[in-house]
Predicted model as a PDB file, atoms N, CA, C, CB and O in Angstrom, pLDDT in the B-factor column:
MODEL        1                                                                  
ATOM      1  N   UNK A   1      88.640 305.154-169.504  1.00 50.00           N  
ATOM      2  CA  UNK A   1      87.966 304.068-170.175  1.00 50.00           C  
ATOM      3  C   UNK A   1      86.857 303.525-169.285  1.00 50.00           C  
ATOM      4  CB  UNK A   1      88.958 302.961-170.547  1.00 50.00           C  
ATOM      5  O   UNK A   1      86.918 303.576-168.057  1.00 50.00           O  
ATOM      6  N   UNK A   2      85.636 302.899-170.102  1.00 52.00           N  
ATOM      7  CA  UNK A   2      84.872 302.329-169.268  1.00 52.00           C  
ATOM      8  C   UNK A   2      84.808 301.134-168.606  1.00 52.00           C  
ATOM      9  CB  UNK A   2      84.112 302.387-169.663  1.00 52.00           C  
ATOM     10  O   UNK A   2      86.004 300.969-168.369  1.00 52.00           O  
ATOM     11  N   UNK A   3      84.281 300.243-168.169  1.00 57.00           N  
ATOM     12  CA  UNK A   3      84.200 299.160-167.885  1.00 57.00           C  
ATOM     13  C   UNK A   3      84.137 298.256-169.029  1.00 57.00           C  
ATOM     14  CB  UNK A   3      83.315 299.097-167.108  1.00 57.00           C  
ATOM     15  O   UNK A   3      83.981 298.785-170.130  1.00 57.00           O  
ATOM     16  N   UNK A   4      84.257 296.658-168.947  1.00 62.00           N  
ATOM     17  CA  UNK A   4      84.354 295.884-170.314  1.00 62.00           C  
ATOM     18  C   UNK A   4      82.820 295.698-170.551  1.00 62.00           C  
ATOM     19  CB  UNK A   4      85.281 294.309-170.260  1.00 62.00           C  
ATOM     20  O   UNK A   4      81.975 295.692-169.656  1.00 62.00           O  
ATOM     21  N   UNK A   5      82.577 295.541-171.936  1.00 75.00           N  
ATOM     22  CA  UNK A   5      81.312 295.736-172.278  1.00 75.00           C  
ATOM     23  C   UNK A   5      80.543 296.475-172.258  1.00 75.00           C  
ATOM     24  CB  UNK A   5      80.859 295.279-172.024  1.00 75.00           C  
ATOM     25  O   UNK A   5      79.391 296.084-172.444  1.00 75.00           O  
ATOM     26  N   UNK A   6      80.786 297.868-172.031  1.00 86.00           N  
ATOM     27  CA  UNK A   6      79.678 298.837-171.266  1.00 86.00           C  
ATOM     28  C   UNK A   6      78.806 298.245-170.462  1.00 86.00           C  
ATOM     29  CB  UNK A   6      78.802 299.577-172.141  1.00 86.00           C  
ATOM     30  O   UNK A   6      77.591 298.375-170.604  1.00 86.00           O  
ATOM     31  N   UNK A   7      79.305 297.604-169.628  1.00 91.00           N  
ATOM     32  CA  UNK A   7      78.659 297.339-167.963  1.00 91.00           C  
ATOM     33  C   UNK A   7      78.558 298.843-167.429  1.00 91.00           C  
ATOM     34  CB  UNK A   7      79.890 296.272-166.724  1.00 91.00           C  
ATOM     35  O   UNK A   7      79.252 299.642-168.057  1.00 91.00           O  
ATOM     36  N   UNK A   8      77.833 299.334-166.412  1.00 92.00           N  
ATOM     37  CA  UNK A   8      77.861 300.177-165.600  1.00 92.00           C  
ATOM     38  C   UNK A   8      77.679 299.773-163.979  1.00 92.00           C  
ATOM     39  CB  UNK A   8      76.988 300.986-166.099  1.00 92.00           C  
ATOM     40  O   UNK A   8      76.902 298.829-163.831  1.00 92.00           O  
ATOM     41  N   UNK A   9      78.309 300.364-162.602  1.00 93.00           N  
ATOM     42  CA  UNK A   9      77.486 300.312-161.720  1.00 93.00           C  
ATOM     43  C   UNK A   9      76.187 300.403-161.508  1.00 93.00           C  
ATOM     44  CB  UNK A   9      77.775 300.799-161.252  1.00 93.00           C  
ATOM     45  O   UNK A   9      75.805 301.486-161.950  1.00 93.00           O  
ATOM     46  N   UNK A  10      75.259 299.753-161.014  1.00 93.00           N  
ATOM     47  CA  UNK A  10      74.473 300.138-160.670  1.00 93.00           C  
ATOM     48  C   UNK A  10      73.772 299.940-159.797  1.00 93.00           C  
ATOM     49  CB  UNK A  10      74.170 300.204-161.195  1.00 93.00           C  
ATOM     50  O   UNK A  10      74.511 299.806-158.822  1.00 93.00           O  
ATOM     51  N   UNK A  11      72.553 299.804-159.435  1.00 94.00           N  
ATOM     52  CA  UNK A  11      72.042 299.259-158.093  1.00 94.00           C  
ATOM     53  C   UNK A  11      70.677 297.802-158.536  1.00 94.00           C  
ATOM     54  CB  UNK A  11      71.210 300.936-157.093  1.00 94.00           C  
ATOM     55  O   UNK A  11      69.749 298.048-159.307  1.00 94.00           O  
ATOM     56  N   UNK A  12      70.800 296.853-158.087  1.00 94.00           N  
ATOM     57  CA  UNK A  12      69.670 295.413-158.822  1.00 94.00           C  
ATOM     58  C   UNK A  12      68.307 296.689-158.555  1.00 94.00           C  
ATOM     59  CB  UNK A  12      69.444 293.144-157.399  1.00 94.00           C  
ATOM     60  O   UNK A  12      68.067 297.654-157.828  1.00 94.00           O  
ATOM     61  N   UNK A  13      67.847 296.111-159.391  1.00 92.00           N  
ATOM     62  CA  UNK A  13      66.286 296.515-159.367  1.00 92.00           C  
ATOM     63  C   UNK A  13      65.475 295.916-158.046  1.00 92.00           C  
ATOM     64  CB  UNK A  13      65.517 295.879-160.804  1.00 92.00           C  
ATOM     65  O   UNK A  13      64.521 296.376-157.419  1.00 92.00           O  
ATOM     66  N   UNK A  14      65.991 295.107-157.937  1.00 93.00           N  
ATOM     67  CA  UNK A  14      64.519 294.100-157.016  1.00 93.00           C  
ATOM     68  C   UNK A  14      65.540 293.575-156.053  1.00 93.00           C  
ATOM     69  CB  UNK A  14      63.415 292.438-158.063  1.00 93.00           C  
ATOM     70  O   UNK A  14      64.951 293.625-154.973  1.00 93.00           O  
ATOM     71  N   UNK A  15      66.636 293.141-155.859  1.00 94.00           N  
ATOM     72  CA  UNK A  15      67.217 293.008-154.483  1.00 94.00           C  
ATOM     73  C   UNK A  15      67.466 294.913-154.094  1.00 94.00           C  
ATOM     74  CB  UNK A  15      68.969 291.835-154.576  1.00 94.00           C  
ATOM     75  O   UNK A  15      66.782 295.507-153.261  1.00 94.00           O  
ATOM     76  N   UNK A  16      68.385 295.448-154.778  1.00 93.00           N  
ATOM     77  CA  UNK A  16      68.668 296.553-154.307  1.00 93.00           C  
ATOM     78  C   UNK A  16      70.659 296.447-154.485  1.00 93.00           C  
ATOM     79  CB  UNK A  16      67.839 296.661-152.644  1.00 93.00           C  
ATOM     80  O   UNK A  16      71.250 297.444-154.902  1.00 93.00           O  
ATOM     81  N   UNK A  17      71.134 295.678-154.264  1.00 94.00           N  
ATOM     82  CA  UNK A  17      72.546 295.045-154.345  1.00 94.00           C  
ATOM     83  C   UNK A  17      73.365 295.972-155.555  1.00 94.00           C  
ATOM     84  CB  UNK A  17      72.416 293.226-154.801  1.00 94.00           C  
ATOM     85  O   UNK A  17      72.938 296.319-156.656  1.00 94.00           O  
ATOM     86  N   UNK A  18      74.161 296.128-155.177  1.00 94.00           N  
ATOM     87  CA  UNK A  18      75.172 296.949-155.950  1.00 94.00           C  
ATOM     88  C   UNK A  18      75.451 295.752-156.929  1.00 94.00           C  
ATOM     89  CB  UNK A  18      76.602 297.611-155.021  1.00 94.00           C  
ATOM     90  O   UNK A  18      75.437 294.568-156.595  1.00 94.00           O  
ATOM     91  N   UNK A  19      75.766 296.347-158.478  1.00 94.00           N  
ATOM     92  CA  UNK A  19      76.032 295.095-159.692  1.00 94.00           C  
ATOM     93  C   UNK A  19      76.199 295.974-160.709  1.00 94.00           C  
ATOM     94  CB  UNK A  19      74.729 293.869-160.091  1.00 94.00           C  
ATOM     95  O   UNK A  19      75.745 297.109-160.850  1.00 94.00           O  
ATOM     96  N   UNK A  20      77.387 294.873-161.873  1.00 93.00           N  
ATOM     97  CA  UNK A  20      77.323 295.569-162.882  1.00 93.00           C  
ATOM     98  C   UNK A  20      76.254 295.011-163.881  1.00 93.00           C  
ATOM     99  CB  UNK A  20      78.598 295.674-163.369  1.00 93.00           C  
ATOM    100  O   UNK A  20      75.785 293.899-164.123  1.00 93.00           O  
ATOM    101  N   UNK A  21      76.084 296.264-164.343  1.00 93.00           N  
ATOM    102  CA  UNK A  21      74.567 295.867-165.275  1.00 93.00           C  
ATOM    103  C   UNK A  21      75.059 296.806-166.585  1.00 93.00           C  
ATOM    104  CB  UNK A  21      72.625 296.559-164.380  1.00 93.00           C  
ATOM    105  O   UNK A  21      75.423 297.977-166.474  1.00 93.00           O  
ATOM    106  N   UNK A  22      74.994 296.037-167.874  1.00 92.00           N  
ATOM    107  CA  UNK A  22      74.109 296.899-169.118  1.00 92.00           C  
ATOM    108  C   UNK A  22      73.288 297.654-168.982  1.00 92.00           C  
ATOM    109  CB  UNK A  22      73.435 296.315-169.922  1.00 92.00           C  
ATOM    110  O   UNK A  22      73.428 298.843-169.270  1.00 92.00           O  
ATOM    111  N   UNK A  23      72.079 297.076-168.442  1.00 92.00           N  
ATOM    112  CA  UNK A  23      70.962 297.977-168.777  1.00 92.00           C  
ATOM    113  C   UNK A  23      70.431 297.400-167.008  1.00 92.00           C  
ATOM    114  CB  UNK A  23      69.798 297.546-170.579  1.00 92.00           C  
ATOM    115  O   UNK A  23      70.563 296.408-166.291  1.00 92.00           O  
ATOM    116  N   UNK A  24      69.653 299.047-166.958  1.00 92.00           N  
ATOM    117  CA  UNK A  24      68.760 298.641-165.363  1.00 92.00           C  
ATOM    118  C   UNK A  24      67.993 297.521-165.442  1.00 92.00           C  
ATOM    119  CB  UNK A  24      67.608 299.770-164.816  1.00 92.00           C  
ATOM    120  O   UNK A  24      67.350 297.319-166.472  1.00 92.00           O  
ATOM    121  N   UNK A  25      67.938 296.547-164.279  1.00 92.00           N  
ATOM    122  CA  UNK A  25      66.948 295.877-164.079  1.00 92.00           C  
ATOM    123  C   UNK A  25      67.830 294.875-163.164  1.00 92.00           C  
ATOM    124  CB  UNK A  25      66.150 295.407-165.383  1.00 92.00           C  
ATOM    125  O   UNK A  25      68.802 295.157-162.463  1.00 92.00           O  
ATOM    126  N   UNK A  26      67.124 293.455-163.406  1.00 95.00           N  
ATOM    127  CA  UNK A  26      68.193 292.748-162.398  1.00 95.00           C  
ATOM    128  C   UNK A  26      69.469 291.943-162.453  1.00 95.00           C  
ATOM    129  CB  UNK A  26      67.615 291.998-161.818  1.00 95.00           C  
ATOM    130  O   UNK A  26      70.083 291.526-163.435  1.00 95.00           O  
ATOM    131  N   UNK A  27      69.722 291.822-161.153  1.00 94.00           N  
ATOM    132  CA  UNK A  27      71.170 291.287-161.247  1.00 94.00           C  
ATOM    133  C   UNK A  27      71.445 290.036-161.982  1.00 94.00           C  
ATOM    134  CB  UNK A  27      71.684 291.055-159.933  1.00 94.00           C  
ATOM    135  O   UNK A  27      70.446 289.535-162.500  1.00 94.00           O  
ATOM    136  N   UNK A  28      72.290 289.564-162.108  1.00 93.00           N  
ATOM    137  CA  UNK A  28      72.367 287.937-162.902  1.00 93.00           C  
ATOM    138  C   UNK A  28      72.014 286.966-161.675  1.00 93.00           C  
ATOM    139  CB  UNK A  28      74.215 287.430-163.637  1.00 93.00           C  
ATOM    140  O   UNK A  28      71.519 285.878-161.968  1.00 93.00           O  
ATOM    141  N   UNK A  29      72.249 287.302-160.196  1.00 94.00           N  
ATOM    142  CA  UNK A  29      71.663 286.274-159.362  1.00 94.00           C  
ATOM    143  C   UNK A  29      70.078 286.477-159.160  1.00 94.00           C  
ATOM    144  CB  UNK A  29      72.406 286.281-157.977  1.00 94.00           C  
ATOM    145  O   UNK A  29      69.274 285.568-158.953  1.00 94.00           O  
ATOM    146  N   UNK A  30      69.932 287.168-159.212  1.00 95.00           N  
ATOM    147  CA  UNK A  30      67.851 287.415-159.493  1.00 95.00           C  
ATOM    148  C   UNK A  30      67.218 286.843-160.941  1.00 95.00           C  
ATOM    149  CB  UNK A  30      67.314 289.517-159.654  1.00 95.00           C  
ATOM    150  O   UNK A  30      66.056 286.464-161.087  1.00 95.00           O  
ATOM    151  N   UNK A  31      68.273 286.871-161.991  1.00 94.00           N  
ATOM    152  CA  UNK A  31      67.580 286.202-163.117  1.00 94.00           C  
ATOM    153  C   UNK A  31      67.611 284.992-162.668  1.00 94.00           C  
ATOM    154  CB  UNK A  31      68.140 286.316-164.500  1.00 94.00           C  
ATOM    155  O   UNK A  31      66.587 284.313-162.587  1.00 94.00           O  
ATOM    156  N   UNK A  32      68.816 284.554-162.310  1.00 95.00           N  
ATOM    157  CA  UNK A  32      69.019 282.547-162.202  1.00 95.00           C  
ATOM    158  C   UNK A  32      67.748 282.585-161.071  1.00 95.00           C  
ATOM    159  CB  UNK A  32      71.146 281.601-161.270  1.00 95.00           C  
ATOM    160  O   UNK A  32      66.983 281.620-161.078  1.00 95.00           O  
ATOM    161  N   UNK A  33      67.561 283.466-160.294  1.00 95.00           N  
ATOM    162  CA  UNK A  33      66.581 282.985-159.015  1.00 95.00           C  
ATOM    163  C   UNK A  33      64.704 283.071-159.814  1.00 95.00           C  
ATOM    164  CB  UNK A  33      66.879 284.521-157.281  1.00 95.00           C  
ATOM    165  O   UNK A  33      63.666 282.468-159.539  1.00 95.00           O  
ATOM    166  N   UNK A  34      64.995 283.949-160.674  1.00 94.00           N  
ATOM    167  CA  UNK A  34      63.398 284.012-161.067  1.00 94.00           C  
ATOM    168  C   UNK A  34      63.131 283.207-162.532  1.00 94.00           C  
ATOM    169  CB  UNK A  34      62.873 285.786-161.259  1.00 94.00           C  
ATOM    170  O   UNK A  34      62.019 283.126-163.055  1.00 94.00           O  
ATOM    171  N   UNK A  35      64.479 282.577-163.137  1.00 93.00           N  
ATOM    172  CA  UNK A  35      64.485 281.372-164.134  1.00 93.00           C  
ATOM    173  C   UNK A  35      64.239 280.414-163.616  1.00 93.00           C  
ATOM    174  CB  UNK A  35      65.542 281.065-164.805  1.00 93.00           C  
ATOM    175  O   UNK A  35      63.730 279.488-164.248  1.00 93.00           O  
ATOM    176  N   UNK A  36      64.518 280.322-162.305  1.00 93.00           N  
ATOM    177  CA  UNK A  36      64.506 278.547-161.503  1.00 93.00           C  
ATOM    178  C   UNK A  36      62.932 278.808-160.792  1.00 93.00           C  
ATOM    179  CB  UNK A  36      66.207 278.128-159.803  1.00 93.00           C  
ATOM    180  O   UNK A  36      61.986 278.026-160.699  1.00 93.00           O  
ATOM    181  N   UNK A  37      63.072 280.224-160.343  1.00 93.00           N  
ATOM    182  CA  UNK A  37      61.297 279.952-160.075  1.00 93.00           C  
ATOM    183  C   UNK A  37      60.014 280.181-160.645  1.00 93.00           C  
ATOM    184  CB  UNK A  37      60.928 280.463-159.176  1.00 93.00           C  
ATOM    185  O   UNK A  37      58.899 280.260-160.130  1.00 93.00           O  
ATOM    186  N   UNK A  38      60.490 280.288-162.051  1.00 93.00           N  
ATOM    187  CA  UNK A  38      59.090 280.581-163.230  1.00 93.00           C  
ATOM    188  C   UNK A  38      59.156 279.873-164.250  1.00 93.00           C  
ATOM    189  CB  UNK A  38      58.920 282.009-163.916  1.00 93.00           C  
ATOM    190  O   UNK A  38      58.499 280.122-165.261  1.00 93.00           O  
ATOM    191  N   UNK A  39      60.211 278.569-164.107  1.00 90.00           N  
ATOM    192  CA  UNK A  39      60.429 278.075-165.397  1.00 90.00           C  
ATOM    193  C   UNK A  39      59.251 276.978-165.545  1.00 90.00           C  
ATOM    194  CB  UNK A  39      61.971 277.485-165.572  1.00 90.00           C  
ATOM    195  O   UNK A  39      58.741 276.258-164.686  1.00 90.00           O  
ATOM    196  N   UNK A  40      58.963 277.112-167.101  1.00 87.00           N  
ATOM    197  CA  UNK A  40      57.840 276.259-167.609  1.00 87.00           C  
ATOM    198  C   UNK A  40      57.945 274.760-167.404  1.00 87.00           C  
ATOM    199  CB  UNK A  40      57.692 276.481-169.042  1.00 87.00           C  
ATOM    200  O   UNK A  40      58.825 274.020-167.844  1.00 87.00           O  
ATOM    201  N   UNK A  41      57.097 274.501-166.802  1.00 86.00           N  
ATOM    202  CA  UNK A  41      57.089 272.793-166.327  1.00 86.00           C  
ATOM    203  C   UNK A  41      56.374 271.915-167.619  1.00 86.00           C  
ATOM    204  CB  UNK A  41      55.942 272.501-164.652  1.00 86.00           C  
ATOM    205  O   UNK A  41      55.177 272.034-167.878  1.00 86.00           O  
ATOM    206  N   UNK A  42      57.127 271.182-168.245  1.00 87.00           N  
ATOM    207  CA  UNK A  42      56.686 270.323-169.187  1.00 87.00           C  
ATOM    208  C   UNK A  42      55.592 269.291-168.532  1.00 87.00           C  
ATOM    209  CB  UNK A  42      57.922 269.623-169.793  1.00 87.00           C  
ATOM    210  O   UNK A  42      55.731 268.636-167.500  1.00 87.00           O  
ATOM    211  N   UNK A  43      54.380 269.331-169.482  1.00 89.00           N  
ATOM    212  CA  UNK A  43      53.253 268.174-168.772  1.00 89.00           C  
ATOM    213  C   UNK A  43      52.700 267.541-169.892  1.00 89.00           C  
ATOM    214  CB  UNK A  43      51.894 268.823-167.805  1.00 89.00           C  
ATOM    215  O   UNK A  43      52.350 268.246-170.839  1.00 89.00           O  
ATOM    216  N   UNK A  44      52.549 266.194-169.943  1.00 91.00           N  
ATOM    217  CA  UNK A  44      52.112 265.317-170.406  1.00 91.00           C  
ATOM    218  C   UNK A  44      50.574 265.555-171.349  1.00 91.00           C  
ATOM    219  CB  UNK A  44      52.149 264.515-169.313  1.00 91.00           C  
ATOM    220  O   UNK A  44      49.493 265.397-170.780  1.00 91.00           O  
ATOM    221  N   UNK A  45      50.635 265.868-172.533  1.00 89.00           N  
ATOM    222  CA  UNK A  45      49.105 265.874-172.700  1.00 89.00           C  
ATOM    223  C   UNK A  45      48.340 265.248-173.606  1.00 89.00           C  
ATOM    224  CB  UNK A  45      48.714 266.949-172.866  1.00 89.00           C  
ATOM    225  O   UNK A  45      48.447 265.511-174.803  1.00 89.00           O  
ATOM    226  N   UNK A  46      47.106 263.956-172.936  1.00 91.00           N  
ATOM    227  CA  UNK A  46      46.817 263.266-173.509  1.00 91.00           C  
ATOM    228  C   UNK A  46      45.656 263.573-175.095  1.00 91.00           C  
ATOM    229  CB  UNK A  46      46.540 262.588-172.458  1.00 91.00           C  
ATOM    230  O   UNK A  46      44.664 264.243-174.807  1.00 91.00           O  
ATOM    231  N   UNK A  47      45.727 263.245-176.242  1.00 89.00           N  
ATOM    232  CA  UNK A  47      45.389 263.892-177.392  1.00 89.00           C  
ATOM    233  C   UNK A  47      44.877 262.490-178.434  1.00 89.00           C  
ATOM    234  CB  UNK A  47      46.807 264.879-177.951  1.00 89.00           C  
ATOM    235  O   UNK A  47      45.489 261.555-178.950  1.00 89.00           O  
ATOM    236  N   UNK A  48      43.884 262.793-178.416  1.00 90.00           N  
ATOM    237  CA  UNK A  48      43.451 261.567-178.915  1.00 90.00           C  
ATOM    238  C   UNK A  48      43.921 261.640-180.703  1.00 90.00           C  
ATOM    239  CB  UNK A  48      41.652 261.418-178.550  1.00 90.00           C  
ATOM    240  O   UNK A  48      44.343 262.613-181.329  1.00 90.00           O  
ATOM    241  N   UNK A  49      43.650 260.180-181.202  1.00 89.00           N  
ATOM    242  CA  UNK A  49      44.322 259.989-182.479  1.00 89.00           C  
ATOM    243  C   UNK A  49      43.469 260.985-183.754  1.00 89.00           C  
ATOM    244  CB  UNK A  49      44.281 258.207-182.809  1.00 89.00           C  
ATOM    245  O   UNK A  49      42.427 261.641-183.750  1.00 89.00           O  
ATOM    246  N   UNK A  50      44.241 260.768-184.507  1.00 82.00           N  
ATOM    247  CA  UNK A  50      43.834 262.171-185.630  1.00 82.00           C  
ATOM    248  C   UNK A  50      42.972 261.276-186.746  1.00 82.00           C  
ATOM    249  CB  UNK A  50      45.566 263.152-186.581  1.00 82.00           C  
ATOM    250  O   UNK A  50      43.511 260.224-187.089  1.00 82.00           O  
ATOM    251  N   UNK A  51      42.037 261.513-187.178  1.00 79.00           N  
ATOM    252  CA  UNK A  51      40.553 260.789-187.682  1.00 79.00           C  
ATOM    253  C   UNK A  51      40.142 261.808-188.772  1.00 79.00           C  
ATOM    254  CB  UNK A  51      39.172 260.649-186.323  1.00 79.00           C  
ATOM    255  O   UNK A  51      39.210 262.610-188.724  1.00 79.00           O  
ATOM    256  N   UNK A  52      40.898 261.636-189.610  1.00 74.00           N  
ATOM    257  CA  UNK A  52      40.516 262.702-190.947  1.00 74.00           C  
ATOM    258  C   UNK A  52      39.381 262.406-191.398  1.00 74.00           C  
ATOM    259  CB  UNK A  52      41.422 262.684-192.232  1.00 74.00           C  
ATOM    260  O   UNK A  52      38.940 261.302-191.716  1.00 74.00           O  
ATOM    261  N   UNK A  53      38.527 264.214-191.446  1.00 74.00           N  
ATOM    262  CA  UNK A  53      37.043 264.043-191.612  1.00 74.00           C  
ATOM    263  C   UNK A  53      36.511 263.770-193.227  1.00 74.00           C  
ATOM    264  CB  UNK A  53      36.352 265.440-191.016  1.00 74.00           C  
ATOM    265  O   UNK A  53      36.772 264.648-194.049  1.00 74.00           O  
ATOM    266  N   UNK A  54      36.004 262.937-193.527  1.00 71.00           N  
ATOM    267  CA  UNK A  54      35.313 262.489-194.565  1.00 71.00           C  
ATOM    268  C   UNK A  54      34.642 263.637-195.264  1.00 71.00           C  
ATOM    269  CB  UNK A  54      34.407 261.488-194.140  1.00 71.00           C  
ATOM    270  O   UNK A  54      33.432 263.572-195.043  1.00 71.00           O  
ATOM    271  N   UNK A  55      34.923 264.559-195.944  1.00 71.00           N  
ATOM    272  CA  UNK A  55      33.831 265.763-196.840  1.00 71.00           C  
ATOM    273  C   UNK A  55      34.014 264.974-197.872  1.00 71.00           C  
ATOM    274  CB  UNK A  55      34.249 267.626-197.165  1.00 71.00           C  
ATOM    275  O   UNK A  55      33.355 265.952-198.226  1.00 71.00           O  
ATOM    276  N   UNK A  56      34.170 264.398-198.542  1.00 65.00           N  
ATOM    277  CA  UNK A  56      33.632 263.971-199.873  1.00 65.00           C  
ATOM    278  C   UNK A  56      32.870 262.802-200.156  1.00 65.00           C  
ATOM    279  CB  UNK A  56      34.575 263.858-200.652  1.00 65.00           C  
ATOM    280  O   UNK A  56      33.615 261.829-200.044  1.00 65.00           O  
ATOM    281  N   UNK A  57      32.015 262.555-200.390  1.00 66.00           N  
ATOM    282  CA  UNK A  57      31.091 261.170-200.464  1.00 66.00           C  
ATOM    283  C   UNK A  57      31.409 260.435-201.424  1.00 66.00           C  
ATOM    284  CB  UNK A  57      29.651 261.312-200.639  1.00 66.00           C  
ATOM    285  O   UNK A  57      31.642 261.211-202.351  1.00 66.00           O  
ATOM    286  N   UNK A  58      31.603 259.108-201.859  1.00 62.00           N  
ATOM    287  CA  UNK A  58      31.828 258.567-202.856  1.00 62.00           C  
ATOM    288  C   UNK A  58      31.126 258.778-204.279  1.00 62.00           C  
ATOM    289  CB  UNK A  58      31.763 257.552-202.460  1.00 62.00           C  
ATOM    290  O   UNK A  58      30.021 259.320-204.287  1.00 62.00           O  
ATOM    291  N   UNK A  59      31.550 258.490-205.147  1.00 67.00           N  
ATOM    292  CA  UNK A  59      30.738 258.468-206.199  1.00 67.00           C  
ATOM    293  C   UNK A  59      29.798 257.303-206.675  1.00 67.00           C  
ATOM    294  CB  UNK A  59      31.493 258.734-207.078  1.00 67.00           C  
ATOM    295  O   UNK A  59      29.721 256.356-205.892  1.00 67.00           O  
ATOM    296  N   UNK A  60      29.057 257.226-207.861  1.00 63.00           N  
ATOM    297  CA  UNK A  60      28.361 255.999-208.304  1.00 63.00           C  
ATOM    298  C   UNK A  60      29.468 255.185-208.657  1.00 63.00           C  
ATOM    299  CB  UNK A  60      27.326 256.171-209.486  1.00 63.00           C  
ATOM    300  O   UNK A  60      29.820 254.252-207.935  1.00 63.00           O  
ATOM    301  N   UNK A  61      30.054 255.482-209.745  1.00 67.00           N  
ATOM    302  CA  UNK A  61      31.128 254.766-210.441  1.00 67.00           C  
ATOM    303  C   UNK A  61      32.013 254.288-209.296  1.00 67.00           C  
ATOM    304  CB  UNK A  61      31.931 255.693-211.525  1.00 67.00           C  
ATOM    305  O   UNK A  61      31.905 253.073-209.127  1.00 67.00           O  
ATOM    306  N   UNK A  62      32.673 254.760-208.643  1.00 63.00           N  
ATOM    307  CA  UNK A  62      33.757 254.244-207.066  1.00 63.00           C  
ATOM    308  C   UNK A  62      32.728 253.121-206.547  1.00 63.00           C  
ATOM    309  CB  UNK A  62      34.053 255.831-205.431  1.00 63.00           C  
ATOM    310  O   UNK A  62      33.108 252.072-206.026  1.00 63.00           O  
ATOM    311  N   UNK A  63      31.695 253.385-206.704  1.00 64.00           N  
ATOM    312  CA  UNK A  63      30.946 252.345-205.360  1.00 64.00           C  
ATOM    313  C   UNK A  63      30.563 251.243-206.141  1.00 64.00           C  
ATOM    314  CB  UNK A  63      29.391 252.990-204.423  1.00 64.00           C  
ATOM    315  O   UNK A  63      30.336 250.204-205.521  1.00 64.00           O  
ATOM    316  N   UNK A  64      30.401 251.233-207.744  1.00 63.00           N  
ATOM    317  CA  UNK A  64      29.946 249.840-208.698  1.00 63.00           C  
ATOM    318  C   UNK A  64      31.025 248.587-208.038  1.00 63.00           C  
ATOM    319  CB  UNK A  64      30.338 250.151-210.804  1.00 63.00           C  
ATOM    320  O   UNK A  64      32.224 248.429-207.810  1.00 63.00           O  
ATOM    321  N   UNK A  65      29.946 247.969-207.932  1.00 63.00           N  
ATOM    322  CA  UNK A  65      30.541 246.091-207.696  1.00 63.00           C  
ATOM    323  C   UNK A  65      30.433 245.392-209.137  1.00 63.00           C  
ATOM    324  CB  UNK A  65      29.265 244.918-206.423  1.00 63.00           C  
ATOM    325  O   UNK A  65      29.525 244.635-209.481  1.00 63.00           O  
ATOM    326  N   UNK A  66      31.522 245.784-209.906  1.00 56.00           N  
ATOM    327  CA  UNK A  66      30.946 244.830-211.339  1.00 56.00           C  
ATOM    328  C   UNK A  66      32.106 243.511-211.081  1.00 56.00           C  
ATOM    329  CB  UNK A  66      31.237 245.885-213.381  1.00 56.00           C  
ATOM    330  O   UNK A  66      32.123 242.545-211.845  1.00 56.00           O  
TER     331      UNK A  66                                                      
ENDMDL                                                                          
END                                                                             
């Protein structure tokens, strides 16, 4: 029988470290290390207020002062 999950031995991609892996690439301590050092930094961005543009001009009738 195989391992649980079809894990396999294998070797990390980028440390080199013996690990079980699904599929080649890296270990689960190289993901947490390159999640904590590439993760998207939320920033503040200032956006001024929304000013819906006028395309239609009034009419005669809309604009009568009776």
């Amino acid at each position: 029988m195989g391992t649980p999950q079809g894990l396999q031995d294998m070797t990390c991609m980028r440390c080199g470290q013996p690990a079980q892996l699904r599929f080649y690439g890296p270990c689960a301590s190289c993901v947490e290390e390159l999640h904590a050092k590439f993760a998207p930094k939320p920033k503040e961005i200032d956006v001024d207020a929304y000013v819906p543009k006028m395309n239609v001009t009034p009419n005669a009738v809309a604009l009568n002062d009776d």
